[in-house]
mmCIF file of the N, C-alpha and C atoms, coordinates in Angstrom:
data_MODEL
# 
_entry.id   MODEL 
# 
loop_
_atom_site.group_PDB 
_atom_site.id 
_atom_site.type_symbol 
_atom_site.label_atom_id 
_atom_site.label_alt_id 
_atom_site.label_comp_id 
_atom_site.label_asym_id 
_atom_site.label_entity_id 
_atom_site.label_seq_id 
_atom_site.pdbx_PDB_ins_code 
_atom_site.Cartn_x 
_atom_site.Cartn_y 
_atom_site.Cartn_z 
_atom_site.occupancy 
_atom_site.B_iso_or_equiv 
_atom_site.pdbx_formal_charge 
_atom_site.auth_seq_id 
_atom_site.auth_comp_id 
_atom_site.auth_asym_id 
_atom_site.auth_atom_id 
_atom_site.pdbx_PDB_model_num 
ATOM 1   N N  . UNK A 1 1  ? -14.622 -61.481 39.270 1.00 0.00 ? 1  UNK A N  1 
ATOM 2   C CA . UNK A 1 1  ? -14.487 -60.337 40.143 1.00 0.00 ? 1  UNK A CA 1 
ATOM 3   C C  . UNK A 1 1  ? -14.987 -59.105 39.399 1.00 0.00 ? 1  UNK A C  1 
ATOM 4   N N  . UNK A 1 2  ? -15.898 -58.224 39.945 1.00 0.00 ? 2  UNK A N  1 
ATOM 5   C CA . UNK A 1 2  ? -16.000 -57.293 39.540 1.00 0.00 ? 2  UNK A CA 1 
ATOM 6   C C  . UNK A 1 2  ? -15.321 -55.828 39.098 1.00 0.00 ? 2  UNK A C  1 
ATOM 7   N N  . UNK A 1 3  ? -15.077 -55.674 37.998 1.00 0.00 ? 3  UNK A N  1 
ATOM 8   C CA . UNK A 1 3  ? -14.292 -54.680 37.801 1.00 0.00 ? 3  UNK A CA 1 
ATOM 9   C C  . UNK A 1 3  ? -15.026 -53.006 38.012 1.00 0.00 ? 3  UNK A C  1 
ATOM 10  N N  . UNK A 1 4  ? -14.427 -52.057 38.626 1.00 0.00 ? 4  UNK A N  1 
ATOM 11  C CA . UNK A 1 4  ? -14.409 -50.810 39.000 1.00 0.00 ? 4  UNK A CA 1 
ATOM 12  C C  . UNK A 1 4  ? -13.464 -49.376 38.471 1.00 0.00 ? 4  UNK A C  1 
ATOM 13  N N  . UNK A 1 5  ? -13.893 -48.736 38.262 1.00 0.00 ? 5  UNK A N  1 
ATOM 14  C CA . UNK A 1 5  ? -13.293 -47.526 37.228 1.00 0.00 ? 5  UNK A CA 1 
ATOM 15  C C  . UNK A 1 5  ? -13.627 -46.523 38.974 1.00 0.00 ? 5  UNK A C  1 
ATOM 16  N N  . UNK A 1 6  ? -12.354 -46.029 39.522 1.00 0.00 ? 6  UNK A N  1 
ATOM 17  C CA . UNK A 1 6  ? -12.718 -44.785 40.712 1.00 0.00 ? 6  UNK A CA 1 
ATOM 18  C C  . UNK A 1 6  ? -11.253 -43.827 40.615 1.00 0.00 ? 6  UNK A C  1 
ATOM 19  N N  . UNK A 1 7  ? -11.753 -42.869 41.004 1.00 0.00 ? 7  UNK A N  1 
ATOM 20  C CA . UNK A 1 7  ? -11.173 -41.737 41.190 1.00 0.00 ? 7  UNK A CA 1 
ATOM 21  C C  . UNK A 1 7  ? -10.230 -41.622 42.464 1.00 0.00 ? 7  UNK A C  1 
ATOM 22  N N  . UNK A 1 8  ? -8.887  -40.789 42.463 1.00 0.00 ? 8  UNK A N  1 
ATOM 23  C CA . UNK A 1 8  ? -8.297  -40.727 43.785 1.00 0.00 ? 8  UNK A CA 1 
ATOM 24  C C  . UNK A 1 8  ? -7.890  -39.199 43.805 1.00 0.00 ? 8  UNK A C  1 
ATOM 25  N N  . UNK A 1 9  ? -7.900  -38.938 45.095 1.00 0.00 ? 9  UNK A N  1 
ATOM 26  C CA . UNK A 1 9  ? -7.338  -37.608 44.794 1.00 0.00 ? 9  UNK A CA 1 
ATOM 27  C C  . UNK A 1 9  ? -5.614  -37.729 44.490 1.00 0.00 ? 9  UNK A C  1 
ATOM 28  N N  . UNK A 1 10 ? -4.689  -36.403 44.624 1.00 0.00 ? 10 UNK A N  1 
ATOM 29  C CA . UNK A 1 10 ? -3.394  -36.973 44.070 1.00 0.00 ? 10 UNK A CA 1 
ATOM 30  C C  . UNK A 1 10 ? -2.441  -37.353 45.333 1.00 0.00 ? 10 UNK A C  1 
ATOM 31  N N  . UNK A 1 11 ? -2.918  -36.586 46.527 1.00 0.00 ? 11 UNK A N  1 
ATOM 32  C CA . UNK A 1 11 ? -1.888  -37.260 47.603 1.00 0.00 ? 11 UNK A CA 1 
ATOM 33  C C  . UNK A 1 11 ? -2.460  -38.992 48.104 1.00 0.00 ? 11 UNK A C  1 
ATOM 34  N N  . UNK A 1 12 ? -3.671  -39.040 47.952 1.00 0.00 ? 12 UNK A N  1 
ATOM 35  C CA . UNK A 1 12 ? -4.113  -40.742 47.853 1.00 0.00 ? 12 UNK A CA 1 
ATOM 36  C C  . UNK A 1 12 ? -3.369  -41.533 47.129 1.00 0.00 ? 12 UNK A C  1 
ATOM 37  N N  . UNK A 1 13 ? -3.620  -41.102 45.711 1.00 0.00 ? 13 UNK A N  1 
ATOM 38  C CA . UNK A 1 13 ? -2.661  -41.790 44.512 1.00 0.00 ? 13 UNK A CA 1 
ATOM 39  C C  . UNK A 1 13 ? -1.671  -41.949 44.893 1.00 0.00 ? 13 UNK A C  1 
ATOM 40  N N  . UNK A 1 14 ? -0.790  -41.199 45.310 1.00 0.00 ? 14 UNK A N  1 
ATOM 41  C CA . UNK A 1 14 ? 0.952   -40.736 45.403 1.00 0.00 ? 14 UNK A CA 1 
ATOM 42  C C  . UNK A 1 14 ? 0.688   -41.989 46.913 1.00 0.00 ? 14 UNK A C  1 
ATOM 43  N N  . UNK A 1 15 ? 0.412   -42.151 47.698 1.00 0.00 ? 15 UNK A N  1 
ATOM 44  C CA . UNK A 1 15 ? 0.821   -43.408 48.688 1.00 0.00 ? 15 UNK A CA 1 
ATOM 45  C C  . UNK A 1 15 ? 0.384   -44.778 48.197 1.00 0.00 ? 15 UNK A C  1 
ATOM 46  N N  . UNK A 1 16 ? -0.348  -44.725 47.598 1.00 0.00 ? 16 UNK A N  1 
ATOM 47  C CA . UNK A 1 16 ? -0.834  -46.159 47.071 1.00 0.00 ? 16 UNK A CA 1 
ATOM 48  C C  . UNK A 1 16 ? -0.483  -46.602 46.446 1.00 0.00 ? 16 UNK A C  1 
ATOM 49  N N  . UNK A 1 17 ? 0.631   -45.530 44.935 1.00 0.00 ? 17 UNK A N  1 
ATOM 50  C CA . UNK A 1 17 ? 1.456   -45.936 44.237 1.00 0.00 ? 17 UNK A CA 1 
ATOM 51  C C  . UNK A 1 17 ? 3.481   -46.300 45.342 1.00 0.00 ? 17 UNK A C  1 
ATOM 52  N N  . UNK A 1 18 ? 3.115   -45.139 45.945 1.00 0.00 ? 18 UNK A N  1 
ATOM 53  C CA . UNK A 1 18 ? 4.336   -45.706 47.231 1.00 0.00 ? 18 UNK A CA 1 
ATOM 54  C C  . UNK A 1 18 ? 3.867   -47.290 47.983 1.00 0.00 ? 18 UNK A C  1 
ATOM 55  N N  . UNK A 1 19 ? 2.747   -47.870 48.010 1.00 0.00 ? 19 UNK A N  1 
ATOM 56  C CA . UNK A 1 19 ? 2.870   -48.709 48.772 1.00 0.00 ? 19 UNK A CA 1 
ATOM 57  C C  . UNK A 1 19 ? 3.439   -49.770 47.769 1.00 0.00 ? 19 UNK A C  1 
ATOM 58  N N  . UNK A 1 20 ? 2.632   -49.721 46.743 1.00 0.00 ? 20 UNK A N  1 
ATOM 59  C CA . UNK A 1 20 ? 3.327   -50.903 45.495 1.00 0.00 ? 20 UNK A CA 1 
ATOM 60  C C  . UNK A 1 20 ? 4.596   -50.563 44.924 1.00 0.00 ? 20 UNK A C  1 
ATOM 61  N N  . UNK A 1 21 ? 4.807   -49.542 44.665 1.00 0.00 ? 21 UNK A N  1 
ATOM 62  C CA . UNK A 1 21 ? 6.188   -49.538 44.704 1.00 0.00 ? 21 UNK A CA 1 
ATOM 63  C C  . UNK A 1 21 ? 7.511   -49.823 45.917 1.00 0.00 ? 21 UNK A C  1 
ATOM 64  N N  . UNK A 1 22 ? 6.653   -49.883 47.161 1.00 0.00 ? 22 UNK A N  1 
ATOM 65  C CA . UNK A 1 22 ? 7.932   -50.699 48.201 1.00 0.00 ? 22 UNK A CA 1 
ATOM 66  C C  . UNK A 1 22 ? 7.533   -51.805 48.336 1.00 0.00 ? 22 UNK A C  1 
ATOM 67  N N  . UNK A 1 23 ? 6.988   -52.590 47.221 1.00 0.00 ? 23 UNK A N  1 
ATOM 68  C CA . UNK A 1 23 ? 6.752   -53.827 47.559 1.00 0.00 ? 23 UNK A CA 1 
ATOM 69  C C  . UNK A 1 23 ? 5.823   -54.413 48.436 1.00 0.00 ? 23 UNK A C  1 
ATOM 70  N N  . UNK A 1 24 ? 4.951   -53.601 49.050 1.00 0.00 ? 24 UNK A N  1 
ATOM 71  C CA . UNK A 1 24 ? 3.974   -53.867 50.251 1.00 0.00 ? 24 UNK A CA 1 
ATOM 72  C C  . UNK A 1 24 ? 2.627   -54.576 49.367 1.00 0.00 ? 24 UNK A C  1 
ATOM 73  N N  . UNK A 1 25 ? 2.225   -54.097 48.187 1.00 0.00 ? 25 UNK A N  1 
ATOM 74  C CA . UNK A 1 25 ? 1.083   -55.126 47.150 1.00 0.00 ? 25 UNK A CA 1 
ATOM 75  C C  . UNK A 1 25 ? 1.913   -55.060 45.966 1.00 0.00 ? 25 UNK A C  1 
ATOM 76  N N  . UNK A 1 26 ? 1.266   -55.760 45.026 1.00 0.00 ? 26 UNK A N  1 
ATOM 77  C CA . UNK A 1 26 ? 1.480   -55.968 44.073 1.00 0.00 ? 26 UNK A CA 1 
ATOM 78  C C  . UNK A 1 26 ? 0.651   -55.203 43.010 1.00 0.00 ? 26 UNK A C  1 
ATOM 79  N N  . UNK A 1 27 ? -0.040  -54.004 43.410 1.00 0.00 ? 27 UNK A N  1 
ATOM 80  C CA . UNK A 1 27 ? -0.981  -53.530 42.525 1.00 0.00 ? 27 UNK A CA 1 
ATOM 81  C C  . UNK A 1 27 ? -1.850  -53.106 43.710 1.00 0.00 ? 27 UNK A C  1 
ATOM 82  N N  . UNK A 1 28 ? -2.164  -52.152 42.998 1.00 0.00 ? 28 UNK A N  1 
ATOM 83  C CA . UNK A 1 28 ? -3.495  -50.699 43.861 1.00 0.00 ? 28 UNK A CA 1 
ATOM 84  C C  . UNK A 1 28 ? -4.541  -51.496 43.954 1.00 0.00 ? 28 UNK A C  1 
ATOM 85  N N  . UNK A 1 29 ? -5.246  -52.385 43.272 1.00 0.00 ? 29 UNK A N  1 
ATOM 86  C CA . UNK A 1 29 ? -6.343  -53.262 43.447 1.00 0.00 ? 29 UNK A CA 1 
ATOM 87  C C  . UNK A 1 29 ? -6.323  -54.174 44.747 1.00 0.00 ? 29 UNK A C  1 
ATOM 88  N N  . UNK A 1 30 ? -4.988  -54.576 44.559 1.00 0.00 ? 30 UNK A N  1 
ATOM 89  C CA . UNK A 1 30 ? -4.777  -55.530 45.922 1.00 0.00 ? 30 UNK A CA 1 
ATOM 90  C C  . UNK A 1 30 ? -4.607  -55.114 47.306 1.00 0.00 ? 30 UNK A C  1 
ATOM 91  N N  . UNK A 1 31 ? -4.452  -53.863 46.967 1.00 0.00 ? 31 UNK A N  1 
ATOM 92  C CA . UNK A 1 31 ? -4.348  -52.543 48.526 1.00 0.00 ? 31 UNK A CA 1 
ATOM 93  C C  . UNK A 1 31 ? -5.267  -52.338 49.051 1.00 0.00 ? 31 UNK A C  1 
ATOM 94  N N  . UNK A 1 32 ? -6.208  -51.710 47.537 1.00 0.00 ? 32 UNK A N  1 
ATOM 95  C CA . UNK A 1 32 ? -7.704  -51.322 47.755 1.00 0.00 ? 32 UNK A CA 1 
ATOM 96  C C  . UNK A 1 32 ? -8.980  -52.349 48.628 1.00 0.00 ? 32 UNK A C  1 
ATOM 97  N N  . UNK A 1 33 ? -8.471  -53.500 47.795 1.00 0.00 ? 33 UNK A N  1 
ATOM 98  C CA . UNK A 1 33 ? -9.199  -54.598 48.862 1.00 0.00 ? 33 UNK A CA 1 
ATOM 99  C C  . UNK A 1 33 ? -8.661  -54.924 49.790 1.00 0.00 ? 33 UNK A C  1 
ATOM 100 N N  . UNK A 1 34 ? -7.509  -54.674 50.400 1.00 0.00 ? 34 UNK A N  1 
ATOM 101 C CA . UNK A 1 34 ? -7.192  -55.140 51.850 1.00 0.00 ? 34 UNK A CA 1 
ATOM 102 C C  . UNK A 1 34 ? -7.500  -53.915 52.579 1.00 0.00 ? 34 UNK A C  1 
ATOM 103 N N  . UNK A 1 35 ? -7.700  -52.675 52.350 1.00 0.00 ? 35 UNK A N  1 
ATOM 104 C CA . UNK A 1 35 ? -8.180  -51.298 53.027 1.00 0.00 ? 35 UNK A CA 1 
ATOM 105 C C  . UNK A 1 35 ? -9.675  -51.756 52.835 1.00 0.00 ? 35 UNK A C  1 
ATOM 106 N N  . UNK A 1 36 ? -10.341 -52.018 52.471 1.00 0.00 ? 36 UNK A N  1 
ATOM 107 C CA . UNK A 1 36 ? -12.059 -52.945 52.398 1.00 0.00 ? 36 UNK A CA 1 
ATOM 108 C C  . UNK A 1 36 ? -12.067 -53.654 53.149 1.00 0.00 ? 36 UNK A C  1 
ATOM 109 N N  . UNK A 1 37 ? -11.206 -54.652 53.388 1.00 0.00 ? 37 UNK A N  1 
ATOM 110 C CA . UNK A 1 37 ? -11.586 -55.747 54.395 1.00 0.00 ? 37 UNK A CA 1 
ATOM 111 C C  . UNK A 1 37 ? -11.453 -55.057 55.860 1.00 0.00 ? 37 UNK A C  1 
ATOM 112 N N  . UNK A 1 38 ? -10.061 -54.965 56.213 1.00 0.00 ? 38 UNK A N  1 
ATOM 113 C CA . UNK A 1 38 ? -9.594  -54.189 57.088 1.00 0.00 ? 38 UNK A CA 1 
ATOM 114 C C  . UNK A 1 38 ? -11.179 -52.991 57.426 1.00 0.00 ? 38 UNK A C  1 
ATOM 115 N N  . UNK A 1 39 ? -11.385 -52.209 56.511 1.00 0.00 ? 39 UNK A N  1 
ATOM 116 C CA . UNK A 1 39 ? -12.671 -51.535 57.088 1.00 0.00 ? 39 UNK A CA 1 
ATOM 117 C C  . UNK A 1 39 ? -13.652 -52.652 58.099 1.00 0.00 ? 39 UNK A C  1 
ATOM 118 N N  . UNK A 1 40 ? -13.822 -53.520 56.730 1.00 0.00 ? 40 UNK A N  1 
ATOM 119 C CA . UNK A 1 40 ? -15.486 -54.405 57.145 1.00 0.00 ? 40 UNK A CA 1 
ATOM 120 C C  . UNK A 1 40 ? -14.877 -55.105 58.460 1.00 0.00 ? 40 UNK A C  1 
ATOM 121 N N  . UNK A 1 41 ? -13.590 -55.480 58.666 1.00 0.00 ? 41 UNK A N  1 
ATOM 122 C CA . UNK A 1 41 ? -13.602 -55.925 59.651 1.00 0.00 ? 41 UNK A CA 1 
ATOM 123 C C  . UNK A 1 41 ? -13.297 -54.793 61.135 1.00 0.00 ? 41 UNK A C  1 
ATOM 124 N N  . UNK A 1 42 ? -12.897 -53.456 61.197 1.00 0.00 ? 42 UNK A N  1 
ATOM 125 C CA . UNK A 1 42 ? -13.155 -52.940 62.062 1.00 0.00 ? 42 UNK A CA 1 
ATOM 126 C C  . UNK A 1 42 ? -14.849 -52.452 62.495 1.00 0.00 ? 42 UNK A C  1 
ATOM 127 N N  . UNK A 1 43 ? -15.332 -52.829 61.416 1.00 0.00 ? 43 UNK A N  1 
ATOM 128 C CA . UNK A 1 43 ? -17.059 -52.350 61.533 1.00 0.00 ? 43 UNK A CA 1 
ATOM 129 C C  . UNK A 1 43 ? -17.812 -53.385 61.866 1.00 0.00 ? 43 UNK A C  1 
ATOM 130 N N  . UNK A 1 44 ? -17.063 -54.367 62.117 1.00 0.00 ? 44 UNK A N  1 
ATOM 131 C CA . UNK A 1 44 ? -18.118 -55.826 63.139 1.00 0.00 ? 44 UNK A CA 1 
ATOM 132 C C  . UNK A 1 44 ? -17.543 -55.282 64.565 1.00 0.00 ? 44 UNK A C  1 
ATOM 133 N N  . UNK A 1 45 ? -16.427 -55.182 64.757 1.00 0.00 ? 45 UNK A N  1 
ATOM 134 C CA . UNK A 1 45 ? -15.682 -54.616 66.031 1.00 0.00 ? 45 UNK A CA 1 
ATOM 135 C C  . UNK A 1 45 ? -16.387 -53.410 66.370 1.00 0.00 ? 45 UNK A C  1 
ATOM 136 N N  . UNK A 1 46 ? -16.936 -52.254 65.902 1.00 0.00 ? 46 UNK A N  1 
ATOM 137 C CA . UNK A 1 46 ? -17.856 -51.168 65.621 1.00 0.00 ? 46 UNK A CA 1 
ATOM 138 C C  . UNK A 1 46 ? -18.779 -51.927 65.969 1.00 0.00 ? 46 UNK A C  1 
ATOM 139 N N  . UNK A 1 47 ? -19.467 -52.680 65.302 1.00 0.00 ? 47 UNK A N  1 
ATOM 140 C CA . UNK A 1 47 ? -21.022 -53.223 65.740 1.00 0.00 ? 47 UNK A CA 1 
ATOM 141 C C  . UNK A 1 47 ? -21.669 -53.594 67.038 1.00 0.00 ? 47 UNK A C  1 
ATOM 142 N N  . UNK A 1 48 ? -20.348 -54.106 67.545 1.00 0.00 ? 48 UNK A N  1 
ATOM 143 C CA . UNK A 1 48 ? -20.358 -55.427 68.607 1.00 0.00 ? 48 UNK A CA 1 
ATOM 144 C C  . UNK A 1 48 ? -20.257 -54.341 70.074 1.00 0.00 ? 48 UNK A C  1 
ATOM 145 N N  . UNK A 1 49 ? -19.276 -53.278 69.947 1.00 0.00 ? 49 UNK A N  1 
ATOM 146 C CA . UNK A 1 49 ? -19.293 -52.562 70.798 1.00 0.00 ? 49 UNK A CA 1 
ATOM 147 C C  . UNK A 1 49 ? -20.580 -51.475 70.815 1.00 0.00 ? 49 UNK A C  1 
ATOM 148 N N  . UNK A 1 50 ? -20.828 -51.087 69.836 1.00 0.00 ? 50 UNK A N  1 
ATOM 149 C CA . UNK A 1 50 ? -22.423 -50.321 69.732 1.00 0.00 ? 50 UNK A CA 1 
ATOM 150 C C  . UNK A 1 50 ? -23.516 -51.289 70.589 1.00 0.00 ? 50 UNK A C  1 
ATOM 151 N N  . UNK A 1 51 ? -23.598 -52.448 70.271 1.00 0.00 ? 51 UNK A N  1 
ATOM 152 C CA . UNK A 1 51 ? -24.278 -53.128 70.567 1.00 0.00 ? 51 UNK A CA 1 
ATOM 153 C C  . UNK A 1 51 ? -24.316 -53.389 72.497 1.00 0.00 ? 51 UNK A C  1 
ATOM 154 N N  . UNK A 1 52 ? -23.047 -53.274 72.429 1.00 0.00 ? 52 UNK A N  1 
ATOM 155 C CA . UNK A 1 52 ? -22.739 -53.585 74.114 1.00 0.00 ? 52 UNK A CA 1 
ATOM 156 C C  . UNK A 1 52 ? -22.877 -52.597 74.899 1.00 0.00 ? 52 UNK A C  1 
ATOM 157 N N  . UNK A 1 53 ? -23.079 -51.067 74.113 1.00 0.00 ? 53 UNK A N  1 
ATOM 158 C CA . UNK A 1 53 ? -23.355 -50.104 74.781 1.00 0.00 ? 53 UNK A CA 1 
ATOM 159 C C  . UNK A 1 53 ? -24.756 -49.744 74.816 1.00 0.00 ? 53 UNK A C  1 
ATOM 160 N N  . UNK A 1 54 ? -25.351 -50.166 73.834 1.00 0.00 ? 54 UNK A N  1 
ATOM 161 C CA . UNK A 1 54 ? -26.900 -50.066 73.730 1.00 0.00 ? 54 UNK A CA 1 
ATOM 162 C C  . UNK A 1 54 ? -27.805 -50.866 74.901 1.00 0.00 ? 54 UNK A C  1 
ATOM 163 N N  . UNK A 1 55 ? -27.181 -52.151 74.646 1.00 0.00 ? 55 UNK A N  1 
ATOM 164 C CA . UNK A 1 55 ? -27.901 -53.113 76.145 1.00 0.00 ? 55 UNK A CA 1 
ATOM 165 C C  . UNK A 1 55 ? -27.227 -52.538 77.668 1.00 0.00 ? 55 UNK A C  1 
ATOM 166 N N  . UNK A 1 56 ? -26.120 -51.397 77.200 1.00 0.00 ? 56 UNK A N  1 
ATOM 167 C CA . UNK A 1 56 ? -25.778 -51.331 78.840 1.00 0.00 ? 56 UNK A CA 1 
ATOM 168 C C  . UNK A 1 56 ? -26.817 -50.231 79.266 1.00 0.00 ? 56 UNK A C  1 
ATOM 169 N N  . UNK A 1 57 ? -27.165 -49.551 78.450 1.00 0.00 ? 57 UNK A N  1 
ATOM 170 C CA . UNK A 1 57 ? -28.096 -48.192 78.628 1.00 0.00 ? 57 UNK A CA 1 
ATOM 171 C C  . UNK A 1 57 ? -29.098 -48.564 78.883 1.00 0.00 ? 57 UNK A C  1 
ATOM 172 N N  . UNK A 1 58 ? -29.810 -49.530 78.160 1.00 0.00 ? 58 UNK A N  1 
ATOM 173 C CA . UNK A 1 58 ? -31.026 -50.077 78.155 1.00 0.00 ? 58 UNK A CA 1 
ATOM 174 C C  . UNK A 1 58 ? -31.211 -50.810 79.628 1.00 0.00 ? 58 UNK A C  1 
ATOM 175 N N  . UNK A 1 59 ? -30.754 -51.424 79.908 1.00 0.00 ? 59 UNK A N  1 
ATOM 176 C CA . UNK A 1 59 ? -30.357 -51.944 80.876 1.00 0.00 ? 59 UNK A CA 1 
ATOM 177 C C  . UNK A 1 59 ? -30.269 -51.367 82.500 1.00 0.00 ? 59 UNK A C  1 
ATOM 178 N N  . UNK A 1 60 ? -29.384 -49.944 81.977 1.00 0.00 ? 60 UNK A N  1 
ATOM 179 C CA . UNK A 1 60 ? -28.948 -49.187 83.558 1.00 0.00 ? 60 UNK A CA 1 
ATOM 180 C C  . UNK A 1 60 ? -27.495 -50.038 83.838 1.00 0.00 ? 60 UNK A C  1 
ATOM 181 N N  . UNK A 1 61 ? -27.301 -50.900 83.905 1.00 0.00 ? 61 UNK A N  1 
ATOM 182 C CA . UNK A 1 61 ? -26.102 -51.933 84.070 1.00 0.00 ? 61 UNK A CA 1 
ATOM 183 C C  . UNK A 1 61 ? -25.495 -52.806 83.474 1.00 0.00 ? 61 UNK A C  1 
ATOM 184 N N  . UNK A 1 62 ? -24.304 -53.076 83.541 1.00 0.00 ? 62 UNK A N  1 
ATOM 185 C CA . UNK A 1 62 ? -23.697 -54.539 83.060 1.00 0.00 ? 62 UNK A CA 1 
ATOM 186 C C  . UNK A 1 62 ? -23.158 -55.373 83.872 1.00 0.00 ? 62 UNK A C  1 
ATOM 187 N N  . UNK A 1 63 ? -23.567 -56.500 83.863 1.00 0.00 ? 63 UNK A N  1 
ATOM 188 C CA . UNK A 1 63 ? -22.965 -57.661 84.515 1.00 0.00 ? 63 UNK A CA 1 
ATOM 189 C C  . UNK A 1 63 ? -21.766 -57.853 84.703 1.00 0.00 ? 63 UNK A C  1 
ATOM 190 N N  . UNK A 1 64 ? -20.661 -57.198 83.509 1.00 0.00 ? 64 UNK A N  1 
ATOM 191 C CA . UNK A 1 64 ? -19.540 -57.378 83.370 1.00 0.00 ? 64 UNK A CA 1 
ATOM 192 C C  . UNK A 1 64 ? -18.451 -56.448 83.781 1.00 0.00 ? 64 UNK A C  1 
ATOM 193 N N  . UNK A 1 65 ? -17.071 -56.629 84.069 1.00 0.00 ? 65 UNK A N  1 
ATOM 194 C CA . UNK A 1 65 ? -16.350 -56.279 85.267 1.00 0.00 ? 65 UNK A CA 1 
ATOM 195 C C  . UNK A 1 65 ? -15.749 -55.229 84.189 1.00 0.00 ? 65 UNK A C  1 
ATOM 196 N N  . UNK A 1 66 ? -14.874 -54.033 84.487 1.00 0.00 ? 66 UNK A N  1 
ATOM 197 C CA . UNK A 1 66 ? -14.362 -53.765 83.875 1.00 0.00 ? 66 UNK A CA 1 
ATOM 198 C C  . UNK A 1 66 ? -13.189 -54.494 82.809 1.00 0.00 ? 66 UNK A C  1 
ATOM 199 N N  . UNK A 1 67 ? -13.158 -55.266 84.009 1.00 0.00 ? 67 UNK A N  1 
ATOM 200 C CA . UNK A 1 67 ? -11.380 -55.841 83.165 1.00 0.00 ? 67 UNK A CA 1 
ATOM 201 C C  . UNK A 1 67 ? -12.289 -56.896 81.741 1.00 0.00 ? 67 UNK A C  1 
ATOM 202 N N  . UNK A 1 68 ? -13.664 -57.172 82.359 1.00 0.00 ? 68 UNK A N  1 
ATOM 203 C CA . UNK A 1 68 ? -13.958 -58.366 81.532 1.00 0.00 ? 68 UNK A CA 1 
ATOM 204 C C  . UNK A 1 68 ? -14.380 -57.561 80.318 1.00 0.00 ? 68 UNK A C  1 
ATOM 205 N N  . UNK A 1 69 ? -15.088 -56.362 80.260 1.00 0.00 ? 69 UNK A N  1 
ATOM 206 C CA . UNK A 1 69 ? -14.885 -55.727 79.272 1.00 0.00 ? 69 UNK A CA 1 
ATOM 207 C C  . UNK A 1 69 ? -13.882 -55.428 78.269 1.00 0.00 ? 69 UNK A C  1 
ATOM 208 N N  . UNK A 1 70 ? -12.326 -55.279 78.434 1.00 0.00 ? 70 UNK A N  1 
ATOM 209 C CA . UNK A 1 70 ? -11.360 -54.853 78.428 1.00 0.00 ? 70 UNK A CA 1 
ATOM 210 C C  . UNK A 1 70 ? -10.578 -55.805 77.857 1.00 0.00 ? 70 UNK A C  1 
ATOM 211 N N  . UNK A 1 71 ? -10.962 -57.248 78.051 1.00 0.00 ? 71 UNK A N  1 
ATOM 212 C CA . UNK A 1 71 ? -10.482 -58.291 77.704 1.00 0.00 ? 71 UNK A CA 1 
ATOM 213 C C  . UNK A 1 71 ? -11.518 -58.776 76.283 1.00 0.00 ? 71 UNK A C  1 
ATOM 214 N N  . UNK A 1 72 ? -12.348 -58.637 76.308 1.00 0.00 ? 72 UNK A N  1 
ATOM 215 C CA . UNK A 1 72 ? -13.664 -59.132 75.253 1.00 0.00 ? 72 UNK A CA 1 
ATOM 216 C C  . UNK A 1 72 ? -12.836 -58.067 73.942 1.00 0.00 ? 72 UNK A C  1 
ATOM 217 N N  . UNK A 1 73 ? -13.191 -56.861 74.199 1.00 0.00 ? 73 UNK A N  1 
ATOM 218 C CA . UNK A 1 73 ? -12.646 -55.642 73.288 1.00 0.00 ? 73 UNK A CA 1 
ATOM 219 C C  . UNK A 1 73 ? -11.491 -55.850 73.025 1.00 0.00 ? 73 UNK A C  1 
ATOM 220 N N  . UNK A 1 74 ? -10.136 -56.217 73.971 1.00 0.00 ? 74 UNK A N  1 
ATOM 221 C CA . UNK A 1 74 ? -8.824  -56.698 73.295 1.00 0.00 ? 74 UNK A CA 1 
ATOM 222 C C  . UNK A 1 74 ? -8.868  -57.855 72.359 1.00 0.00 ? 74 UNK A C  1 
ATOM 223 N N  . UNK A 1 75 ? -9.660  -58.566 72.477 1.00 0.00 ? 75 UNK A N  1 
ATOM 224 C CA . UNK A 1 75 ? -9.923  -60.130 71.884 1.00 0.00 ? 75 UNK A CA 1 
ATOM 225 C C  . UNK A 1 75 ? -11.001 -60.116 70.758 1.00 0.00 ? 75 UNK A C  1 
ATOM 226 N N  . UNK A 1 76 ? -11.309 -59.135 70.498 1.00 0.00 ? 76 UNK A N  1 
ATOM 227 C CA . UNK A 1 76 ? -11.649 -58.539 69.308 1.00 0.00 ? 76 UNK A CA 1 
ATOM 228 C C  . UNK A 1 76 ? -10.886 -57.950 68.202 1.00 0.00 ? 76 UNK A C  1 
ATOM 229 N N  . UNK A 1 77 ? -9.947  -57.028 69.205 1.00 0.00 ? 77 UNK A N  1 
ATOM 230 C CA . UNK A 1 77 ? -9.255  -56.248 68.593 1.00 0.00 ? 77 UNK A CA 1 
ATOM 231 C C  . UNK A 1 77 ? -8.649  -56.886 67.430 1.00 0.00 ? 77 UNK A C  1 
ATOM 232 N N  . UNK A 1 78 ? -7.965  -57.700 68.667 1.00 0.00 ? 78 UNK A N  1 
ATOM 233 C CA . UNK A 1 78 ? -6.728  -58.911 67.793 1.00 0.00 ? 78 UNK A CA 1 
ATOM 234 C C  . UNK A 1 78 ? -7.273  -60.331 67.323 1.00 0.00 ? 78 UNK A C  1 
ATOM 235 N N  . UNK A 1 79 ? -8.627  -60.229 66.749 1.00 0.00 ? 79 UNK A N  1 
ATOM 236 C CA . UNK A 1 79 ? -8.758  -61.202 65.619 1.00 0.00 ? 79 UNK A CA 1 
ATOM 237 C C  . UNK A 1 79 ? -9.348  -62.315 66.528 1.00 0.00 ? 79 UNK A C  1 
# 
């Protein structure tokens, strides 16, 4: 694994050391990468909807109903 030397400001620090200290990680490293994933995975969810808005423009229309929209995007949401 690659090791990293970064900077925080001090109210950053001060929750990240609160999260490991209530027991929520075991260490700022292990936070830091679940706030990474958690990103990368709201930014496929980001992608997918960019994407669905790009072909709707392009387009003029979508095939799809509101609700079916609504349901795709919830079912994203939640994994």
């Amino acid at each position: 694994m690659a090791r990293q030397s970064i900077s925080f400001t001090k109210p950053n620090d001060e929750w990240l050391k609160n999260q490991v200290d209530n027991k929520e990680y075991s260490s700022k490293s292990e936070l830091v990468n679940d706030l990474i994933r958690q990103a990368r995975s709201q930014q496929v969810q980001i992608d997918w909807i960019r994407t669905k808005l790009e072909r709707a423009e392009n387009s003029g229309f979508t095939s799809d109903s509101k609700a079916q929209i609504l349901k795709q995007s919830k079912n994203l949401l939640n994994g």
